[in-house]
C-alpha positions in Angstrom: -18.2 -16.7 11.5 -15.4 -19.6 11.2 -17.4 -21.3 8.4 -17.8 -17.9 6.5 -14.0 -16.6 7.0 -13.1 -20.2 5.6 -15.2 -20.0 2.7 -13.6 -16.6 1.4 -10.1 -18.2 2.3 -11.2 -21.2 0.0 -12.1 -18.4 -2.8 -9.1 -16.5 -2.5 -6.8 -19.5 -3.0 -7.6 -20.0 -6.8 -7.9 -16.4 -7.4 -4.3 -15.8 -5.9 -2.7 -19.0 -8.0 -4.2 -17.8 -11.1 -3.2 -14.5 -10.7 0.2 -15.8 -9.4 0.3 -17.6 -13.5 -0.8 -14.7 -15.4 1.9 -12.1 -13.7 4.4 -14.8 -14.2 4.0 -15.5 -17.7 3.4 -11.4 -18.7 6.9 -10.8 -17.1 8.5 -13.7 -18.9 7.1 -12.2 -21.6 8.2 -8.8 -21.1 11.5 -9.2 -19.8 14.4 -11.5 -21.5 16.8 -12.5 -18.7 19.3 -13.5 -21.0 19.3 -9.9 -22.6 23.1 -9.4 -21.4 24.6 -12.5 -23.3 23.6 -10.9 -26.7 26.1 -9.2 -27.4 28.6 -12.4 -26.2 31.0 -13.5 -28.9 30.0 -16.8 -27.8 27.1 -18.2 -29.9 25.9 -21.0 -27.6 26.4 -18.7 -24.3 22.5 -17.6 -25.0 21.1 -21.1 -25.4 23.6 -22.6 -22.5 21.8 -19.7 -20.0 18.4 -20.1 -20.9 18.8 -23.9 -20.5 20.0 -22.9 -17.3 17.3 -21.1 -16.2 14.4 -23.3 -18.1 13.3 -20.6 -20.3 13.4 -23.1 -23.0 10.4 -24.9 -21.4 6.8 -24.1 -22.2 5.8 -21.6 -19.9 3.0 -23.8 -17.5 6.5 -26.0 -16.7 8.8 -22.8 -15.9 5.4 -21.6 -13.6 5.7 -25.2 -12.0 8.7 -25.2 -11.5 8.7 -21.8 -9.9 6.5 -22.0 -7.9 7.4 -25.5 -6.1 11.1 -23.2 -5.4 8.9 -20.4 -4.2 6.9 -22.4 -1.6 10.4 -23.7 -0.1 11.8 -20.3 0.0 14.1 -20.3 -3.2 12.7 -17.1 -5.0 15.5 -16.7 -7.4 18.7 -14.7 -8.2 18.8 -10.9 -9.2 20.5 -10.4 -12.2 21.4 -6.5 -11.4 23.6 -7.9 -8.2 23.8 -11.5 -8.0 21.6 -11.3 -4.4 19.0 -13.8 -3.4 15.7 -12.2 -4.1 14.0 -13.5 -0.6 16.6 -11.4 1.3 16.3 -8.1 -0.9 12.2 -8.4 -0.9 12.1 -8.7 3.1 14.5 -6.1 3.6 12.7 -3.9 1.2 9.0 -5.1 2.3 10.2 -4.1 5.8 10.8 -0.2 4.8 7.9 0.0 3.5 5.9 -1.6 5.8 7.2 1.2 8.8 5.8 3.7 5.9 2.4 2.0 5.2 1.6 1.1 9.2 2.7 5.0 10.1 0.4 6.2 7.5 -2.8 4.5 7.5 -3.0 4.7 11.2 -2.7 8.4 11.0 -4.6 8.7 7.7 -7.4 6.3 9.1 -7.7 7.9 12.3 -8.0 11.5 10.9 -10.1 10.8 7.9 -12.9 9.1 9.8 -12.7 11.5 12.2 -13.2 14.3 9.5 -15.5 12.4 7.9 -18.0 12.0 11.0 -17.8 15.7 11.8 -18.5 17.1 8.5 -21.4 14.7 8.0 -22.9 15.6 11.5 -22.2 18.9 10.7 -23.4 19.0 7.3 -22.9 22.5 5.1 -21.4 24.1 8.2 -18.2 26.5 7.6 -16.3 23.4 9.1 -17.4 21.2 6.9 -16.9 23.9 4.0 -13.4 24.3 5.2 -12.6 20.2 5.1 -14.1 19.5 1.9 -12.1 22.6 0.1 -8.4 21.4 1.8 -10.0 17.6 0.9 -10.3 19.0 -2.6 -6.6 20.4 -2.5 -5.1 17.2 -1.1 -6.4 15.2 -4.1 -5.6 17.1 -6.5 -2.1 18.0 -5.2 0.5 15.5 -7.0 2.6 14.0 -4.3 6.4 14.6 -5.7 5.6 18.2 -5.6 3.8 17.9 -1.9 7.2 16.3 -0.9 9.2 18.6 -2.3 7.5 21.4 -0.9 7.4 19.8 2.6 11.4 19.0 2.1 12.3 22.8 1.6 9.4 24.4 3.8 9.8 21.8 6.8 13.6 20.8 6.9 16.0 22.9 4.0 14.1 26.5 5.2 14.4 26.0 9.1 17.7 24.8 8.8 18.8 27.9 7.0 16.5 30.3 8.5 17.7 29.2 12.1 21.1 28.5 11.6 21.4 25.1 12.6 23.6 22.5 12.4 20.4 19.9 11.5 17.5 20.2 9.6 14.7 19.6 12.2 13.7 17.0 10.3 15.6 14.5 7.7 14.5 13.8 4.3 16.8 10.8 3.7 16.4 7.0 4.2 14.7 6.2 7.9 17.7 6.4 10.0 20.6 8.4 10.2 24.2 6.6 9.7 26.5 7.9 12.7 23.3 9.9 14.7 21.4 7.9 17.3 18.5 8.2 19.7 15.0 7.7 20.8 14.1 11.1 18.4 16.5 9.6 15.0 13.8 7.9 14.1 10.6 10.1 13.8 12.7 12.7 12.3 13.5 10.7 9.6 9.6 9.4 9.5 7.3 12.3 9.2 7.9 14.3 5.9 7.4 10.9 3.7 4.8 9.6 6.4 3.1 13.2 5.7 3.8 13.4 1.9 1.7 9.7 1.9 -1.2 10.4 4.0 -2.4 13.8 2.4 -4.0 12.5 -0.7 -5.4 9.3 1.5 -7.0 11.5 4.1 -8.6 13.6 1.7 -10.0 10.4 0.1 -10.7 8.4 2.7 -12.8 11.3 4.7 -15.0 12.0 1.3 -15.8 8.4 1.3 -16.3 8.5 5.3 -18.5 11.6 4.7 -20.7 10.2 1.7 -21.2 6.7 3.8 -22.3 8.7 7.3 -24.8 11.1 5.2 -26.2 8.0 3.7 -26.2 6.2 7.1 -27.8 9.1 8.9 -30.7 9.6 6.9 -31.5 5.9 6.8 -34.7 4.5 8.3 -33.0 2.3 11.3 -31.8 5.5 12.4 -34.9 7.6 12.6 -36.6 5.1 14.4 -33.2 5.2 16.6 -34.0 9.1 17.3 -37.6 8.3 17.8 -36.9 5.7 21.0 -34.8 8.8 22.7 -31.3 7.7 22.2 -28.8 10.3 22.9 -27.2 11.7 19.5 -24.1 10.3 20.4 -25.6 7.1 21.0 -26.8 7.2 17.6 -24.4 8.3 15.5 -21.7 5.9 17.3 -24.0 2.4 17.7 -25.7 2.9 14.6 -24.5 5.5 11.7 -20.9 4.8 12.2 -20.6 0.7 12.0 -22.9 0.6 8.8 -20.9 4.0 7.5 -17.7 2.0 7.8 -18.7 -0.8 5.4 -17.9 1.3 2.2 -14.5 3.1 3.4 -13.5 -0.6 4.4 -13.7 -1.5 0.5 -11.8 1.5 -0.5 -9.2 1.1 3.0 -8.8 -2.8 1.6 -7.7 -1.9 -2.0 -5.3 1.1 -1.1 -3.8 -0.5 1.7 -3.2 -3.8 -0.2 -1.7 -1.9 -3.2 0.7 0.3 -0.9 2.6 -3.1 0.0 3.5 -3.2 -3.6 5.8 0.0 -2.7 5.1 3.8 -2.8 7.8 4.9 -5.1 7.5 8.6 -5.2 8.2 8.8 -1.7 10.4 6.2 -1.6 12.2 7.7 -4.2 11.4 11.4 -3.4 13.4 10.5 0.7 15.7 7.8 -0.8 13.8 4.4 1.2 14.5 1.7 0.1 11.6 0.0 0.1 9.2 -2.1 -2.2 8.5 1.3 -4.8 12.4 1.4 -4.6 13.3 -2.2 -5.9 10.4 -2.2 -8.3 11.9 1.1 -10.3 14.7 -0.5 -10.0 14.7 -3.3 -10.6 12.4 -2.5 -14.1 15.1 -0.3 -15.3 17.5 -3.1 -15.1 15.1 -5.8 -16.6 15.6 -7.8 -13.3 13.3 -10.3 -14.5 14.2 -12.4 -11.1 12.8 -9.8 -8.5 10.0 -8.7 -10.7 8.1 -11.8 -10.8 8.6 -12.2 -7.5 7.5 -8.1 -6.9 4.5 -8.3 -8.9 3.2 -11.9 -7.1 3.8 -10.5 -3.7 2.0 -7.8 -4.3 -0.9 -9.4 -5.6 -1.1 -12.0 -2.4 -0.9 -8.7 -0.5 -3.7 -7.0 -2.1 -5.8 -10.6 -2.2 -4.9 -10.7 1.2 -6.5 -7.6 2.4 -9.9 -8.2 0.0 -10.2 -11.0 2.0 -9.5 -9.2 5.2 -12.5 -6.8 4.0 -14.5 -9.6 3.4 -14.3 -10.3 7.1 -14.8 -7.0 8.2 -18.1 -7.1 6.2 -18.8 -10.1 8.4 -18.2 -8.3 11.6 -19.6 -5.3 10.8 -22.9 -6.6 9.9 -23.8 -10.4 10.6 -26.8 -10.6 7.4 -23.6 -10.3 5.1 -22.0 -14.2 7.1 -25.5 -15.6 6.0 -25.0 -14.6 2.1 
């Protein structure tokens, strides 16, 4: 197992420096940071600030150069507010990982669990009824779930009930003067909610298709036919080879959620990783977008690689390929 988790390390290393390069050169291609001094009555200020920063160097030297400060921790300025970028990506990463752990835990739990039963339970009015609402949640845009869930589930109680707080808060993840144990999860289950409906509705469809597959498979029948129990069957055998294809799909979403949900975030004012992207790109914050878009990709790399081992676990022929 050690030998294959290092070689898929040992592929993933090139795959994220290369992808590190090509991000890094489309941004300094996209973005000018020097933008700002255009419209300076000073001629040389321009040519002075791109010396500066080294954007008068071919473009392998500025990646170089980059990416020897990046290793040490010196990932840049931000042009929108003179902060170090380090700072403003953990403090942003960190929001949005309370969001992402929150939701896939929830989203995970409940989509296999939909999944299994409506496989199981194939064509029943159960699994009618989960396959309609998974219809619904994927084709339901999120701003508008969140907007609805905002009014139905914090404006309208508030109002209806005459109370002096929403029941829950739609704003940031904590409260500024109010405290206590309950402050928290207040603030955390409309955008937790608003991020898991259109996951659990894909992720049990996938669960589903992968246990119907699984059931009707030869290794199970022969299962059945040595008088194991149904549940010993569907748990020891169906369900660990089902899990191989949501783990693909689980790898990809999850590793492209760290790169910031920005409806939500936007939608219940987080600021997290969706946050600083949007706005960071309206401000051509060339700084913290290369350093936004290569994060993203490690994390994303990251969690291929993670599924990679899961394949391993799951099923030991795969640590033999």
């Amino acid at each position: 197992m050690l030998s294959y988790v290092a070689r898929r390390l040992a592929y993933s290393i090139p795959v994220l420096l290369i992808a590190s390069f090509l991000l890094f050169a489309f941004v300094r291609a996209t973005f000018d940071p020097t933008e700002h001094l255009r419209a300076s009555r000073d001629p040389h200020a321009v040519e002075r600030e791109r010396s500066r920063l080294g954007l008068d160097k071919p473009v392998v030297v500025q990646y170089k150069d980059w990416l020897v400060k990046f290793v040490q921790g010196d990932w840049g300025e931000s042009s929108r507010s003179q902060e170090r970028v380090y700072p403003m990506i953990k403090r942003a990463l960190w929001n949005t990982l309370q969001l992402i752990f929150w939701g896939i835990l929830i989203s995970g739990l409940i989509a296999v669990g939909i999944g299994i039963f409506s496989a199981v339970r194939q064509y029943s009015i159960a699994d009618y009824a989960f396959t309609s609402a998974s219809f619904i949640g994927l084709a339901m845009p999120p701003f508008w779930f969140g907007l609805i869930a905002i009014q139905f589930l914090a404006v309208g109680p508030k109002n209806w009930f005459h109370l002096a707080d929403p029941p829950l808060f739609f704003v940031g993840l904590h409260s500024v003067t109010s405290t206590g144990i309950l402050d928290y999860p207040r603030h955390l289950v409309l955008p937790v909610l608003t991020l898991t409906v259109q996951i659990i509705a894909s992720w049990s469809r996938y669960e589903r298709a992968s246990m119907l597959d699984a059931i009707n498979a030869d290794y199970v029948r022969a299962a059945r036919a040595k008088g194991l129990s149904p549940r010993q069957v569907i748990i020891k055998h169906a369900f660990r080879n089902a899990l191989i294809p949501l783990v693909t799909v689980m790898a990809l979403d999850i590793g492209l959620l760290f790169g910031g949900l920005i409806i939500t975030e936007k939608i219940f004012s987080i600021p997290g990783m969706g946050s600083l992207f949007f706005d960071s790109l309206l401000q051509g914050d060339a700084a913290v977008l290369v350093v936004w878009t290569v994060v993203t990709a490690g994390f994303v790399i990251l969690f291929n690689l993670l599924a990679d081992v899961a394949y391993g676990a799951l099923d030991p022929r795969i640590r033999l390929a």
